[in-house]
PDB file of N, CA, C and O in Angstrom:
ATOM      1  N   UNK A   1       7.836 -15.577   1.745  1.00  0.00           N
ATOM      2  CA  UNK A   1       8.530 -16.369   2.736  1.00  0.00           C
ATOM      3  C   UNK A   1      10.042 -16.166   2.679  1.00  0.00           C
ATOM      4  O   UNK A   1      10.859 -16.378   3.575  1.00  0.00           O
ATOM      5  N   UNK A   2      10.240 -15.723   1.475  1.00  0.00           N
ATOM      6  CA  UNK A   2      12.349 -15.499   1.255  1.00  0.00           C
ATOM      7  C   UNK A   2      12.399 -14.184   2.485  1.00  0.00           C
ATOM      8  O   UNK A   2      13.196 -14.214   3.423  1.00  0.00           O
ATOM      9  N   UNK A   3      11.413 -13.080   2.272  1.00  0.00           N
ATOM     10  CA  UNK A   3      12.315 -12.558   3.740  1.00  0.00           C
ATOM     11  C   UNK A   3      12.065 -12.987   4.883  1.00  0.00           C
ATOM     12  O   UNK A   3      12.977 -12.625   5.625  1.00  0.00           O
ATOM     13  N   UNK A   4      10.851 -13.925   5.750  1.00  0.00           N
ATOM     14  CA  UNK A   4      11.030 -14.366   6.685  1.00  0.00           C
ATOM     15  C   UNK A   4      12.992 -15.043   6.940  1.00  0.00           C
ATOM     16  O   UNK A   4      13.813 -14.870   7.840  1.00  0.00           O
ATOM     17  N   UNK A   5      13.022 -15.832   5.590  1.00  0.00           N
ATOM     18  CA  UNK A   5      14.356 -17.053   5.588  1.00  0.00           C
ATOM     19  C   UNK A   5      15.706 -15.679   6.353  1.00  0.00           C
ATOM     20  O   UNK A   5      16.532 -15.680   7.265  1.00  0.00           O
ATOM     21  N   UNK A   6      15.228 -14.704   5.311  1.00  0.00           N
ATOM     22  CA  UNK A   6      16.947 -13.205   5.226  1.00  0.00           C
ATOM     23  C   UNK A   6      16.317 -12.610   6.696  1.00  0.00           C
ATOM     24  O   UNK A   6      17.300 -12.376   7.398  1.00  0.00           O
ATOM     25  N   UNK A   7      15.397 -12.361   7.245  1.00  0.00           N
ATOM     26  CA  UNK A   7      15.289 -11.730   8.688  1.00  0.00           C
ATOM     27  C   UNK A   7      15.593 -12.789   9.586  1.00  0.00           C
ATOM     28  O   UNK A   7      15.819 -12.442  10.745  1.00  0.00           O
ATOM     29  N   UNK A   8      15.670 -14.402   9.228  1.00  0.00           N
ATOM     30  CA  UNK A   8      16.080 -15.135  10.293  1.00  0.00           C
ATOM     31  C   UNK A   8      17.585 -14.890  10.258  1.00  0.00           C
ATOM     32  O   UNK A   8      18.122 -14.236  11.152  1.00  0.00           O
ATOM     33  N   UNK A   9      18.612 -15.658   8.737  1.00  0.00           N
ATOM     34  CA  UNK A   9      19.850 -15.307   9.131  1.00  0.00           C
ATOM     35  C   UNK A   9      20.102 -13.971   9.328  1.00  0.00           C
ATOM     36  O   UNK A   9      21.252 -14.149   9.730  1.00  0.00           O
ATOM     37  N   UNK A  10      19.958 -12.678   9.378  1.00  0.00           N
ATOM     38  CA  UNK A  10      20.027 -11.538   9.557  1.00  0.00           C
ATOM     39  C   UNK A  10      20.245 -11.186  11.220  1.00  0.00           C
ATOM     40  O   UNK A  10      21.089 -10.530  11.830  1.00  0.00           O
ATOM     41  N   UNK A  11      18.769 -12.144  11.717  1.00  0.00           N
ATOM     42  CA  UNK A  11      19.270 -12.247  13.788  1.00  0.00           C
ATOM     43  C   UNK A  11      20.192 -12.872  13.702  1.00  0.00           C
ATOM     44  O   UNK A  11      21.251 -12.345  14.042  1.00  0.00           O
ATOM     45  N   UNK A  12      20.198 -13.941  13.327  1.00  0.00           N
ATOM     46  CA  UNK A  12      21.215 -14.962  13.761  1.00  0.00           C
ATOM     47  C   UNK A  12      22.281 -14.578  13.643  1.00  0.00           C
ATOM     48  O   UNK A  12      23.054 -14.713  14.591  1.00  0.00           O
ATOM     49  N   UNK A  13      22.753 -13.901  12.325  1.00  0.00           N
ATOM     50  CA  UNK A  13      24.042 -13.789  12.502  1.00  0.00           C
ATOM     51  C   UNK A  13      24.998 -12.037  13.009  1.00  0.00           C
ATOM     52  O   UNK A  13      26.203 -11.790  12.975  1.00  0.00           O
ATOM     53  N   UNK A  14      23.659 -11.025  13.489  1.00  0.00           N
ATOM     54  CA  UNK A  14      23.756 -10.228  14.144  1.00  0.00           C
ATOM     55  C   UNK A  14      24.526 -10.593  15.726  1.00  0.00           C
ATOM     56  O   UNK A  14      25.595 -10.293  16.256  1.00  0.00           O
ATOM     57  N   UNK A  15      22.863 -11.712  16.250  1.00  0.00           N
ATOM     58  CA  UNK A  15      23.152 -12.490  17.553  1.00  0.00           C
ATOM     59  C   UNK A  15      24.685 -13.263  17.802  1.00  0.00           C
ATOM     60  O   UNK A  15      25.432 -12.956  18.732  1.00  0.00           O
ATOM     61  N   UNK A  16      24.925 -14.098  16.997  1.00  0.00           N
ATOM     62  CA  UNK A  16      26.515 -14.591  16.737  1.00  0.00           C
ATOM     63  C   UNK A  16      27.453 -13.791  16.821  1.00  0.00           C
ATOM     64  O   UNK A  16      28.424 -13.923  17.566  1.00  0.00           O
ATOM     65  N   UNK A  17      27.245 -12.874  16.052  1.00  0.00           N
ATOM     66  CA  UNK A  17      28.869 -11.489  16.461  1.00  0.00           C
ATOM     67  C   UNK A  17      28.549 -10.982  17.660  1.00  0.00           C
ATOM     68  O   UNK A  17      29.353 -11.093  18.585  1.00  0.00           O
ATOM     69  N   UNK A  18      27.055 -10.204  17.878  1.00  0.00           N
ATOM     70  CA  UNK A  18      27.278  -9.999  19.514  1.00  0.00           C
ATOM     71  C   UNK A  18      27.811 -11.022  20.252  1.00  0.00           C
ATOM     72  O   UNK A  18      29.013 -10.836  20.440  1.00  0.00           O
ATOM     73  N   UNK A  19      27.403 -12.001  20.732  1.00  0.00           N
ATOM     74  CA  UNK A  19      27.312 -13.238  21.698  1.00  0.00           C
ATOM     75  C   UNK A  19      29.235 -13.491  21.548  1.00  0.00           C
ATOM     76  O   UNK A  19      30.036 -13.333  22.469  1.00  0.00           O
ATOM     77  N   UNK A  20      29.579 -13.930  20.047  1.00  0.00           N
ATOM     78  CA  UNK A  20      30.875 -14.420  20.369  1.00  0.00           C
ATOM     79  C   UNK A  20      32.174 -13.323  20.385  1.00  0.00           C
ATOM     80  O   UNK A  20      33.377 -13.582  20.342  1.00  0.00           O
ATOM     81  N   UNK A  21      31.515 -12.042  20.460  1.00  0.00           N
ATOM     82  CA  UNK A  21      32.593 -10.848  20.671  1.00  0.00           C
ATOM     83  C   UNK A  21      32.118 -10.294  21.511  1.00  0.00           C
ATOM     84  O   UNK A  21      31.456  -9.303  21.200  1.00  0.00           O
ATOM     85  N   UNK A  22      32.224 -10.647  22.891  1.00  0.00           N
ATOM     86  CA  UNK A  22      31.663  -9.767  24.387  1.00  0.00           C
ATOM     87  C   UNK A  22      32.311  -8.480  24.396  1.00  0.00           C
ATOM     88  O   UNK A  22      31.757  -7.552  24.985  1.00  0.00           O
ATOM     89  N   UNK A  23      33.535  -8.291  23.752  1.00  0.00           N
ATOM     90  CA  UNK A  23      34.179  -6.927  24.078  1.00  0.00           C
ATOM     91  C   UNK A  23      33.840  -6.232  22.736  1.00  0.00           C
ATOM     92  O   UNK A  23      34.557  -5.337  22.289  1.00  0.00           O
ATOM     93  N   UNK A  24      32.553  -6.741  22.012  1.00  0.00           N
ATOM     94  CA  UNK A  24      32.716  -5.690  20.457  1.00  0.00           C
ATOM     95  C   UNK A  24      31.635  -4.250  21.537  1.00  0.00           C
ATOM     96  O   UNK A  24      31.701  -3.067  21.201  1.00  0.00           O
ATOM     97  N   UNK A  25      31.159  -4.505  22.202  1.00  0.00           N
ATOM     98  CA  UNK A  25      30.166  -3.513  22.758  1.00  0.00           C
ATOM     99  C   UNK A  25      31.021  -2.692  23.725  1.00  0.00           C
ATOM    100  O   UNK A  25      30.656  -1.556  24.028  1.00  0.00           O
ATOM    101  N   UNK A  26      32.176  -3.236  24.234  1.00  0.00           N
ATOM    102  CA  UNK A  26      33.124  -2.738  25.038  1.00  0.00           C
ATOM    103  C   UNK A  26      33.413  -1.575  25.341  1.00  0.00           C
ATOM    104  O   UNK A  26      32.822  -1.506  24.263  1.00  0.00           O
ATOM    105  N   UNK A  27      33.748  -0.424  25.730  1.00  0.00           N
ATOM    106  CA  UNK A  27      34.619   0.696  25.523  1.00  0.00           C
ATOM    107  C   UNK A  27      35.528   0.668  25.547  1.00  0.00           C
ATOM    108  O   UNK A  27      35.811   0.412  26.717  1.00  0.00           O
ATOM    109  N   UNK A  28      37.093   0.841  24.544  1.00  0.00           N
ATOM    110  CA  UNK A  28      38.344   0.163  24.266  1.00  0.00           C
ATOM    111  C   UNK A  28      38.737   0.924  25.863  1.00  0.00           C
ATOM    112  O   UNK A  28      37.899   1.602  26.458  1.00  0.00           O
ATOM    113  N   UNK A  29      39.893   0.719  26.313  1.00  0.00           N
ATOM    114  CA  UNK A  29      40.742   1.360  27.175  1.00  0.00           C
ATOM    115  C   UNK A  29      41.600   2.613  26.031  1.00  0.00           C
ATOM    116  O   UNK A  29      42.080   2.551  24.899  1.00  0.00           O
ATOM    117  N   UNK A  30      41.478   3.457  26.853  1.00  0.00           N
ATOM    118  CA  UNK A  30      42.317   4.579  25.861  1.00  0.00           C
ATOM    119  C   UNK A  30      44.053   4.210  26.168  1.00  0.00           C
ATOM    120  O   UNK A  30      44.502   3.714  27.201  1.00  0.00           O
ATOM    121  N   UNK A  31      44.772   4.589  25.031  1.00  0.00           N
ATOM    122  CA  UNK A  31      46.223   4.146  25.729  1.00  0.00           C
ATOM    123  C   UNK A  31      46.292   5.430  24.404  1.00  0.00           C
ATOM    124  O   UNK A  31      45.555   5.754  23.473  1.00  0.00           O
ATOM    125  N   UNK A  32      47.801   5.961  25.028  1.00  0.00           N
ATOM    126  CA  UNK A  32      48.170   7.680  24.509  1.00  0.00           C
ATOM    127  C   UNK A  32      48.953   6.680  22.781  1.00  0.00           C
ATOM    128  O   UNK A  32      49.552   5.634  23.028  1.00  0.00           O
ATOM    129  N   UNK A  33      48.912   6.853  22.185  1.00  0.00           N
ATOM    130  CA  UNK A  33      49.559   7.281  21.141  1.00  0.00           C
ATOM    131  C   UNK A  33      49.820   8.717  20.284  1.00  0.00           C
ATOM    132  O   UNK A  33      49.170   9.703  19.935  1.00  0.00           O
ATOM    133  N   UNK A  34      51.455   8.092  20.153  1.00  0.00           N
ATOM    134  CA  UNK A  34      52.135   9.578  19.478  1.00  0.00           C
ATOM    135  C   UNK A  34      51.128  10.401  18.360  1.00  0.00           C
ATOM    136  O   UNK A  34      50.746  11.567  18.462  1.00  0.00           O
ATOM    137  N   UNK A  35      50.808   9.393  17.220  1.00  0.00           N
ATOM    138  CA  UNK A  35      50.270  10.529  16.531  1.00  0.00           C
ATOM    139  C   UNK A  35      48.834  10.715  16.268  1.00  0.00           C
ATOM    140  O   UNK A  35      48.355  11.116  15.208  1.00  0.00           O
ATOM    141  N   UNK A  36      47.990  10.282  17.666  1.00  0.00           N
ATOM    142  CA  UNK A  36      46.413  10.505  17.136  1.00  0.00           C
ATOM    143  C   UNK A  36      46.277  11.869  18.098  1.00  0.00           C
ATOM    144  O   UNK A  36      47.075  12.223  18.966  1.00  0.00           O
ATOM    145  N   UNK A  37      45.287  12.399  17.775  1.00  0.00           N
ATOM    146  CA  UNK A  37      44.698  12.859  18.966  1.00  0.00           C
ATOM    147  C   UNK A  37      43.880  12.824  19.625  1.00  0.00           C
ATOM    148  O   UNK A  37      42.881  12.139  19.409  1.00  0.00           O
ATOM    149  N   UNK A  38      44.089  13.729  20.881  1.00  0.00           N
ATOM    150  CA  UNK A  38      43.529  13.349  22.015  1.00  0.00           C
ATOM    151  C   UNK A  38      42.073  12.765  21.962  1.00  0.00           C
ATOM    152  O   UNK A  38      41.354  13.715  21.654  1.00  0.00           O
ATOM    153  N   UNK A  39      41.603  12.070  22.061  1.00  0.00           N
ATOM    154  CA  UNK A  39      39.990  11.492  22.251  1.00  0.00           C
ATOM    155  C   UNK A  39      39.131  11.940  23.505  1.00  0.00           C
ATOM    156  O   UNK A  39      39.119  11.472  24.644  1.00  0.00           O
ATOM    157  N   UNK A  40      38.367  13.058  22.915  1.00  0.00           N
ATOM    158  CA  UNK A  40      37.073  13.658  24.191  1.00  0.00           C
ATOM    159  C   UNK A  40      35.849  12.679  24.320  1.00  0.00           C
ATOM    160  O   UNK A  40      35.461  11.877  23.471  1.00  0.00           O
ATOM    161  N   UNK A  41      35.330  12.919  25.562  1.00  0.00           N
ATOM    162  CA  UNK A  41      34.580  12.390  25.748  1.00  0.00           C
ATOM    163  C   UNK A  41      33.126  12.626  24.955  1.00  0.00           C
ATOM    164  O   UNK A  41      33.071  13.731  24.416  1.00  0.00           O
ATOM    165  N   UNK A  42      32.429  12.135  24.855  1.00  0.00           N
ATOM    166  CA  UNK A  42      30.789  12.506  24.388  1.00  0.00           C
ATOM    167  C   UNK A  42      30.120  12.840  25.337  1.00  0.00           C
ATOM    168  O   UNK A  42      29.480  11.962  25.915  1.00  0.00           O
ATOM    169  N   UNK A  43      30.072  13.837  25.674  1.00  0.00           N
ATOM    170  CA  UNK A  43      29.260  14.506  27.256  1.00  0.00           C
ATOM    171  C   UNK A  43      27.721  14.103  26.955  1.00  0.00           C
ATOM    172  O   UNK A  43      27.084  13.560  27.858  1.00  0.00           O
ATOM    173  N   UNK A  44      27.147  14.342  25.779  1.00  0.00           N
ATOM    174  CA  UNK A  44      25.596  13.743  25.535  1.00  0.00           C
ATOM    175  C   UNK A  44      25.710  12.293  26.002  1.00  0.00           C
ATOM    176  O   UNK A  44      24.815  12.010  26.798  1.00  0.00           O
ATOM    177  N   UNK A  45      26.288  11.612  25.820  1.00  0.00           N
ATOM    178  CA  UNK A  45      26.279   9.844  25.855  1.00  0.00           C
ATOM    179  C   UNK A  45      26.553   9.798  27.521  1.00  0.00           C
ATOM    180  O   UNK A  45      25.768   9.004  28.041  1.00  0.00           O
ATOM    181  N   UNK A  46      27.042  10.144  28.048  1.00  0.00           N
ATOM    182  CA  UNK A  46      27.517  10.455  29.706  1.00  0.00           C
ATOM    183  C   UNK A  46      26.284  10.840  30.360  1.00  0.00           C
ATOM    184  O   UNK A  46      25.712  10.128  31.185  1.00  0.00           O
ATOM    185  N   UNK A  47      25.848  12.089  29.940  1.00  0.00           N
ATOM    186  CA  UNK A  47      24.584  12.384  30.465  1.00  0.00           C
ATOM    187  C   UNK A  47      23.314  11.882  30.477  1.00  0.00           C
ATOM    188  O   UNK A  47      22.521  12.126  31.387  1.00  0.00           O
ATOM    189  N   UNK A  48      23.038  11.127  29.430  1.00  0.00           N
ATOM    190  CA  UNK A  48      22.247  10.339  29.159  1.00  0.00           C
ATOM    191  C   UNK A  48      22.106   9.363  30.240  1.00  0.00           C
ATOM    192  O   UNK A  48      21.176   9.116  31.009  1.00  0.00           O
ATOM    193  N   UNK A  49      23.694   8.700  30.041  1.00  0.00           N
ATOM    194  CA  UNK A  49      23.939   7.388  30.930  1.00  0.00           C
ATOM    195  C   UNK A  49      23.682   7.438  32.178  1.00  0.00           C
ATOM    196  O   UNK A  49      23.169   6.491  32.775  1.00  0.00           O
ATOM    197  N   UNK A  50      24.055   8.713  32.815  1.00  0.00           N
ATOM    198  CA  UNK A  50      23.872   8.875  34.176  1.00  0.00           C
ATOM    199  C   UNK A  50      22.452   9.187  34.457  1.00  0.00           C
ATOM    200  O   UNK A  50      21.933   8.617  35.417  1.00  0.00           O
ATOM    201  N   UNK A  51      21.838   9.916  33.834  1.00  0.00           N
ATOM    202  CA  UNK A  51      20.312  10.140  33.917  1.00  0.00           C
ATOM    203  C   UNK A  51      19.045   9.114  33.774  1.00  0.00           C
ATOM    204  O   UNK A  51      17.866   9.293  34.078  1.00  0.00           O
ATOM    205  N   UNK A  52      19.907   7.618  33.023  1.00  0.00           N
ATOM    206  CA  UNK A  52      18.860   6.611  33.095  1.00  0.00           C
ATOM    207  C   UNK A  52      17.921   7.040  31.585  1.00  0.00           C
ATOM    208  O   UNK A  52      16.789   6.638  31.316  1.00  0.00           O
ATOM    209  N   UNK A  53      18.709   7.881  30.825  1.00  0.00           N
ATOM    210  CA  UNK A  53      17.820   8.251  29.543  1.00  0.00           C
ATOM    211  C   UNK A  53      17.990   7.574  28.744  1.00  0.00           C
ATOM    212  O   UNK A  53      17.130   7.211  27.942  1.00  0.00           O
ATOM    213  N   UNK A  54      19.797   7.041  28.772  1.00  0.00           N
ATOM    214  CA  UNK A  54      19.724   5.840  27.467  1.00  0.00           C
ATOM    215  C   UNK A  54      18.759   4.792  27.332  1.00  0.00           C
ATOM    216  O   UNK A  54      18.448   4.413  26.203  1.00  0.00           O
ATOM    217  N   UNK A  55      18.293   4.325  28.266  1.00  0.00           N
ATOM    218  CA  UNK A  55      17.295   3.329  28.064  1.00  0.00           C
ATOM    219  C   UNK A  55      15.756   4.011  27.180  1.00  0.00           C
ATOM    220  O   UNK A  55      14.979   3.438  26.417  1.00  0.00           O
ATOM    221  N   UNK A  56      15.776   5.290  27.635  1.00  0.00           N
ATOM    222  CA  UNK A  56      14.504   5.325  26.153  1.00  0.00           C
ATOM    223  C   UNK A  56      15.184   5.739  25.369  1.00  0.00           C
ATOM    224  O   UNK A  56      14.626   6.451  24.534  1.00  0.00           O
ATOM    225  N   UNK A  57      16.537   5.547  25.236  1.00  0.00           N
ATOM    226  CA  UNK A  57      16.780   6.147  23.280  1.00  0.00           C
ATOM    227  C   UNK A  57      16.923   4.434  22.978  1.00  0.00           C
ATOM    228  O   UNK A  57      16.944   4.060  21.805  1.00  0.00           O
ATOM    229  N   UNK A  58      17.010   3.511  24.006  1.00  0.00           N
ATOM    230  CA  UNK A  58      17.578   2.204  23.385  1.00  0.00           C
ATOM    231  C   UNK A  58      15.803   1.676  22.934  1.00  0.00           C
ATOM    232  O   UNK A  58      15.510   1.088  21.893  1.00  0.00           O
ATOM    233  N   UNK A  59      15.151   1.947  23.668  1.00  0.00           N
ATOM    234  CA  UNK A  59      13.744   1.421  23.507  1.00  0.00           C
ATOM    235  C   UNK A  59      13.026   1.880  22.266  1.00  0.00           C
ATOM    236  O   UNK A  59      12.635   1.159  21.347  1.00  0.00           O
ATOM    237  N   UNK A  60      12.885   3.470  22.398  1.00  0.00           N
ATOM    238  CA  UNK A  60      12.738   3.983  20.852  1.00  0.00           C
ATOM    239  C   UNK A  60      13.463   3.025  20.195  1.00  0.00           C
ATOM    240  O   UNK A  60      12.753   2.134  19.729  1.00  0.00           O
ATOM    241  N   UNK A  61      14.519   2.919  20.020  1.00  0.00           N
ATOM    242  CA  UNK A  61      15.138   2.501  18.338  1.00  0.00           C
ATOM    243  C   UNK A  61      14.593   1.408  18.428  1.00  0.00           C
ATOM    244  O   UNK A  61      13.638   1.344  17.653  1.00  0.00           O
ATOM    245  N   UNK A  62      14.807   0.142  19.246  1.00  0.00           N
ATOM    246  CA  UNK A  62      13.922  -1.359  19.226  1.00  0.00           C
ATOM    247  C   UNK A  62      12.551  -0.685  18.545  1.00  0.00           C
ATOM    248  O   UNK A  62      12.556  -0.844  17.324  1.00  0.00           O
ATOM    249  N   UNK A  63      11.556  -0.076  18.971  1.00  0.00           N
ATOM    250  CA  UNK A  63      10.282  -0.404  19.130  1.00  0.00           C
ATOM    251  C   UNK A  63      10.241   0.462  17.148  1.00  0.00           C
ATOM    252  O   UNK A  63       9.203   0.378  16.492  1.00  0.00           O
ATOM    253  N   UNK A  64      11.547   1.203  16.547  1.00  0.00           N
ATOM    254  CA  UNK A  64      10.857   2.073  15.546  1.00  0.00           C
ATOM    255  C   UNK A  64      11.889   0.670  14.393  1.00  0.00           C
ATOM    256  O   UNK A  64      11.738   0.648  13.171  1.00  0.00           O
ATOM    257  N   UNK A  65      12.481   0.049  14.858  1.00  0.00           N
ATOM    258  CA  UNK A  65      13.184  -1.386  14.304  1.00  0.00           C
ATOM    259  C   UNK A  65      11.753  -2.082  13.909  1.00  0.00           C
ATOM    260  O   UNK A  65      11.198  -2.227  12.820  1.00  0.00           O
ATOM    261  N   UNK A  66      11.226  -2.613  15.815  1.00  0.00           N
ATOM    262  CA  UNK A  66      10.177  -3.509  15.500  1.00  0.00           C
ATOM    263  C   UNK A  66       9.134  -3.652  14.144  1.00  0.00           C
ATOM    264  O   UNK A  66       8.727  -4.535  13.389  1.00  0.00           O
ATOM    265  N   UNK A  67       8.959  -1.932  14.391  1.00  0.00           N
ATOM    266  CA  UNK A  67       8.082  -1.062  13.606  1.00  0.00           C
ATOM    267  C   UNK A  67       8.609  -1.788  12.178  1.00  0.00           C
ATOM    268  O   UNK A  67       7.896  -2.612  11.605  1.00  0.00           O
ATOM    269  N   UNK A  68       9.351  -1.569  11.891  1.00  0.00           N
ATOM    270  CA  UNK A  68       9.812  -1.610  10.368  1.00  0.00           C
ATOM    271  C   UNK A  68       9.879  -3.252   9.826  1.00  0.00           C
ATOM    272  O   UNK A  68       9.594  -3.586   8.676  1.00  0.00           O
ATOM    273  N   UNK A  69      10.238  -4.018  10.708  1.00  0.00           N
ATOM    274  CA  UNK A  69      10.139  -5.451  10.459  1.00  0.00           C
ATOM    275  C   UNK A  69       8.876  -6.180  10.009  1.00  0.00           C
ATOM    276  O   UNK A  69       8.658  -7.060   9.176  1.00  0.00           O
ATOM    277  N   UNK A  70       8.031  -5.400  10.977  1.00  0.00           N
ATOM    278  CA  UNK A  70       6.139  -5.941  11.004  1.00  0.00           C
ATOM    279  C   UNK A  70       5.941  -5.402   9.761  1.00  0.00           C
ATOM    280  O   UNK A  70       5.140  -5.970   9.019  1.00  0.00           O
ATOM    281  N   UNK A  71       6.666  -4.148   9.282  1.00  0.00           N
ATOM    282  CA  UNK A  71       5.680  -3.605   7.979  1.00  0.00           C
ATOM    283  C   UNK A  71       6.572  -4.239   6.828  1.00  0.00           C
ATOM    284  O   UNK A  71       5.993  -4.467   5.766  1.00  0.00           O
ATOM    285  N   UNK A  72       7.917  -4.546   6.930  1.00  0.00           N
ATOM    286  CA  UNK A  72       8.015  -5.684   6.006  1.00  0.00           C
ATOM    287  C   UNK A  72       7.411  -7.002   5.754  1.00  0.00           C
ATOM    288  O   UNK A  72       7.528  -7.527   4.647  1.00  0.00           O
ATOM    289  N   UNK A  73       6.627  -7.696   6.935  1.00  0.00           N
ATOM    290  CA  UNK A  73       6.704  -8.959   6.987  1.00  0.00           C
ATOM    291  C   UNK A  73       5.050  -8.622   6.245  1.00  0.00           C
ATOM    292  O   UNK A  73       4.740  -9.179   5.192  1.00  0.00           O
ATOM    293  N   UNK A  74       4.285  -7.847   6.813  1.00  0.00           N
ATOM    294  CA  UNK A  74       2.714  -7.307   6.271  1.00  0.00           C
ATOM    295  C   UNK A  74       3.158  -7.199   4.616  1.00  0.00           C
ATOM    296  O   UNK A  74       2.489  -7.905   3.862  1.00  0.00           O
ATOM    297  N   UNK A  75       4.170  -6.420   4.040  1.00  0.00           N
ATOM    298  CA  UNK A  75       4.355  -6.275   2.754  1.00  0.00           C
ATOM    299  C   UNK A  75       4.331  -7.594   2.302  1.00  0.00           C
ATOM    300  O   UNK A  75       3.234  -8.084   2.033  1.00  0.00           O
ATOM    301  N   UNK A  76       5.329  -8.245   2.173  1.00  0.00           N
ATOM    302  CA  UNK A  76       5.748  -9.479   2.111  1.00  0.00           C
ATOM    303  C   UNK A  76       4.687 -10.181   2.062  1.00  0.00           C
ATOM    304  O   UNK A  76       4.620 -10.632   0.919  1.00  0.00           O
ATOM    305  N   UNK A  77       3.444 -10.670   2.937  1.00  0.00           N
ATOM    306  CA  UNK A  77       2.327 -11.175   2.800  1.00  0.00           C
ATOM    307  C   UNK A  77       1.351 -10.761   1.629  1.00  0.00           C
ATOM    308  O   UNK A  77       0.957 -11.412   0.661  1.00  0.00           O
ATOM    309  N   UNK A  78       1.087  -9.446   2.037  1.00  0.00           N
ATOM    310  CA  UNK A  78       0.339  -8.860   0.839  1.00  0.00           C
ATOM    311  C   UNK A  78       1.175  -9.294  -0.657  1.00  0.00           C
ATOM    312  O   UNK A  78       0.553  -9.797  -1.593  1.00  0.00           O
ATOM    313  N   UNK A  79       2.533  -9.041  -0.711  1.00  0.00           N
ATOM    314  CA  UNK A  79       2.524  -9.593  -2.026  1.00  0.00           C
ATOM    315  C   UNK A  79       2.558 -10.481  -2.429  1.00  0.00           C
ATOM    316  O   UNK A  79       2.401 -10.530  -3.649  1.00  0.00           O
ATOM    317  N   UNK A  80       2.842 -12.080  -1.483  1.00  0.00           N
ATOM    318  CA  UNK A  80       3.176 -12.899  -1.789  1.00  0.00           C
ATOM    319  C   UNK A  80       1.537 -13.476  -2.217  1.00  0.00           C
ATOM    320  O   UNK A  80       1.367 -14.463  -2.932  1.00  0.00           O
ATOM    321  N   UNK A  81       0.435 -12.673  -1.642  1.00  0.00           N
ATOM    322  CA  UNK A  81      -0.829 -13.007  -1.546  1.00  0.00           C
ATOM    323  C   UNK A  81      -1.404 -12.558  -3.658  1.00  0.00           C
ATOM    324  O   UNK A  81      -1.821 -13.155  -4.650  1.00  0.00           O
ATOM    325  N   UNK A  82      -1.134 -11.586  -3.356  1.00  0.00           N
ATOM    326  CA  UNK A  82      -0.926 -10.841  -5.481  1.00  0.00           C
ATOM    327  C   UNK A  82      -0.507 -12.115  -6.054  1.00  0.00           C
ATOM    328  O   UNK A  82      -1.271 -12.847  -6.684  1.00  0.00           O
ATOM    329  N   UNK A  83       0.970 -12.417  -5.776  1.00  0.00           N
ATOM    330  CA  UNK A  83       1.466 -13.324  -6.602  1.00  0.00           C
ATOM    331  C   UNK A  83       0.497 -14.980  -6.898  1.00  0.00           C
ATOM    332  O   UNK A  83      -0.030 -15.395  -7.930  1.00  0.00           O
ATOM    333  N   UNK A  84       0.584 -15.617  -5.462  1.00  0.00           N
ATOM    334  CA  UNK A  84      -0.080 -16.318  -5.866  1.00  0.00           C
ATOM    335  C   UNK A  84      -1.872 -16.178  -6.704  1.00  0.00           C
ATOM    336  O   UNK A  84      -2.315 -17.054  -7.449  1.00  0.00           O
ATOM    337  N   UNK A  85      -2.632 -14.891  -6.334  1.00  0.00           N
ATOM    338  CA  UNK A  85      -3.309 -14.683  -7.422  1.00  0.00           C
ATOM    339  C   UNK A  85      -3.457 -14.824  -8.911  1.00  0.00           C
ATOM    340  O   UNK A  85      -4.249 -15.506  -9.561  1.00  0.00           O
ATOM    341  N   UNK A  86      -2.251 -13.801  -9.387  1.00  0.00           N
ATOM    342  CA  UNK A  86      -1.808 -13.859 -10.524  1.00  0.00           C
ATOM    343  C   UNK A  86      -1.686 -15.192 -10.605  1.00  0.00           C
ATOM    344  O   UNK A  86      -2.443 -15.515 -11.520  1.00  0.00           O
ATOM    345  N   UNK A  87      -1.188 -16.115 -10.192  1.00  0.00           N
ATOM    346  CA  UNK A  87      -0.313 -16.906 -10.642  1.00  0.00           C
ATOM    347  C   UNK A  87      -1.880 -18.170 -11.177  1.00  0.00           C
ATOM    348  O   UNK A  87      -1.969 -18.886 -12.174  1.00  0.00           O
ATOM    349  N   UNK A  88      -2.545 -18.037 -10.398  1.00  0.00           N
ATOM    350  CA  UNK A  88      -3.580 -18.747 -10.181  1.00  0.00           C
ATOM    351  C   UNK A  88      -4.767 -18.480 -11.629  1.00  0.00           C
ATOM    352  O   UNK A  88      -5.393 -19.326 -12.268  1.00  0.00           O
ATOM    353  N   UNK A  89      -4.729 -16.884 -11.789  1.00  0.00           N
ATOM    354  CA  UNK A  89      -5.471 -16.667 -12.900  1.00  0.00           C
ATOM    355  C   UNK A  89      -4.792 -16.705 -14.012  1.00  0.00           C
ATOM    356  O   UNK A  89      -5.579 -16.559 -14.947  1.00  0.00           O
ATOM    357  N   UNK A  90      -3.599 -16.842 -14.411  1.00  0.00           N
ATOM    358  CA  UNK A  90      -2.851 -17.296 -15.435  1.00  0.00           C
ATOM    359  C   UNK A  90      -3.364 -18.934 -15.556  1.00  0.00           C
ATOM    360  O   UNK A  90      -4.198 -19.122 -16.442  1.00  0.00           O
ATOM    361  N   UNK A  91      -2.998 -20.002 -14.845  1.00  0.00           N
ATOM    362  CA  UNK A  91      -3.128 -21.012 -14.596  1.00  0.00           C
ATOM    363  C   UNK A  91      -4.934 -21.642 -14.961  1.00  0.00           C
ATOM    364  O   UNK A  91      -5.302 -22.741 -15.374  1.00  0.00           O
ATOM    365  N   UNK A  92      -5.675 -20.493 -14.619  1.00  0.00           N
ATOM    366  CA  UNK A  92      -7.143 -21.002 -15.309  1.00  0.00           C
ATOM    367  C   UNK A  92      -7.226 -20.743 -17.314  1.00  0.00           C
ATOM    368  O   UNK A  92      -7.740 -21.454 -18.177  1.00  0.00           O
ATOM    369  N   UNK A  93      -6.496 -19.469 -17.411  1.00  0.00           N
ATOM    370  CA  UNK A  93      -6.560 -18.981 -18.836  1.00  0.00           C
ATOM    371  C   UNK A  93      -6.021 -19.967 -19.368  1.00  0.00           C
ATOM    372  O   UNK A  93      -5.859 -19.999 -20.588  1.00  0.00           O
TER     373      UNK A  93
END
C-alpha cells in the first residue's frame, strides 16, 4: 500500500506544477542575446506537429507509463501478499 500512498503524491504533485505553471509547457519567446547562440529549430518536433503525429508519440508514452504503473501496483500486491504470508507463518510457529 506505501506505493499506492508515493504514486498518489507523485500525480499530485506532478498535477500541481503543471496546473500552477501554465507557461512551464510554454515555448519561451526567443529574444537575441549577445553571447548564446543562435537557437534552431527541431524540424522532427515541427513535422510531427504539423502531421498530427505528435499525438501518437504522446499516446505511446501514456499507454508504455500506464504500462509500468499497473506492473508496479501487480508487484506491490504480489508482495505485499508474500509478506503477509510470512508474516502469518511466523506468527503460528
Amino acid at each position: 500500500m506505501k506505493l499506492f500512498r508515493i504514486l498518489a503524491v507523485w500525480c499530485f504533485v506532478l498535477g500541481a506544477t503543471l496546473g500552477l505553471t501554465p507557461g512551464l509547457l510554454a515555448q519561451p519567446e526567443q529574444t537575441e542575446v549577445a553571447f548564446s547562440a543562435p537557437q534552431q529549430d527541431v524540424e522532427m518536433a515541427d513535422a510531427l506537429r504539423q502531421d498530427g503525429k505528435i499525438y501518437v508519440v504522446v499516446v505511446v508514452l501514456l499507454t508504455v507509463m500506464v504500462g509500468v504503473v499497473v506492473y508496479l501496483i501487480t508487484i506491490d500486491r504480489k508482495v505485499s501478499k508474500l509478506e503477509k504470508q510470512l508474516k502469518d507463518d511466523l506468527v503460528k510457529r
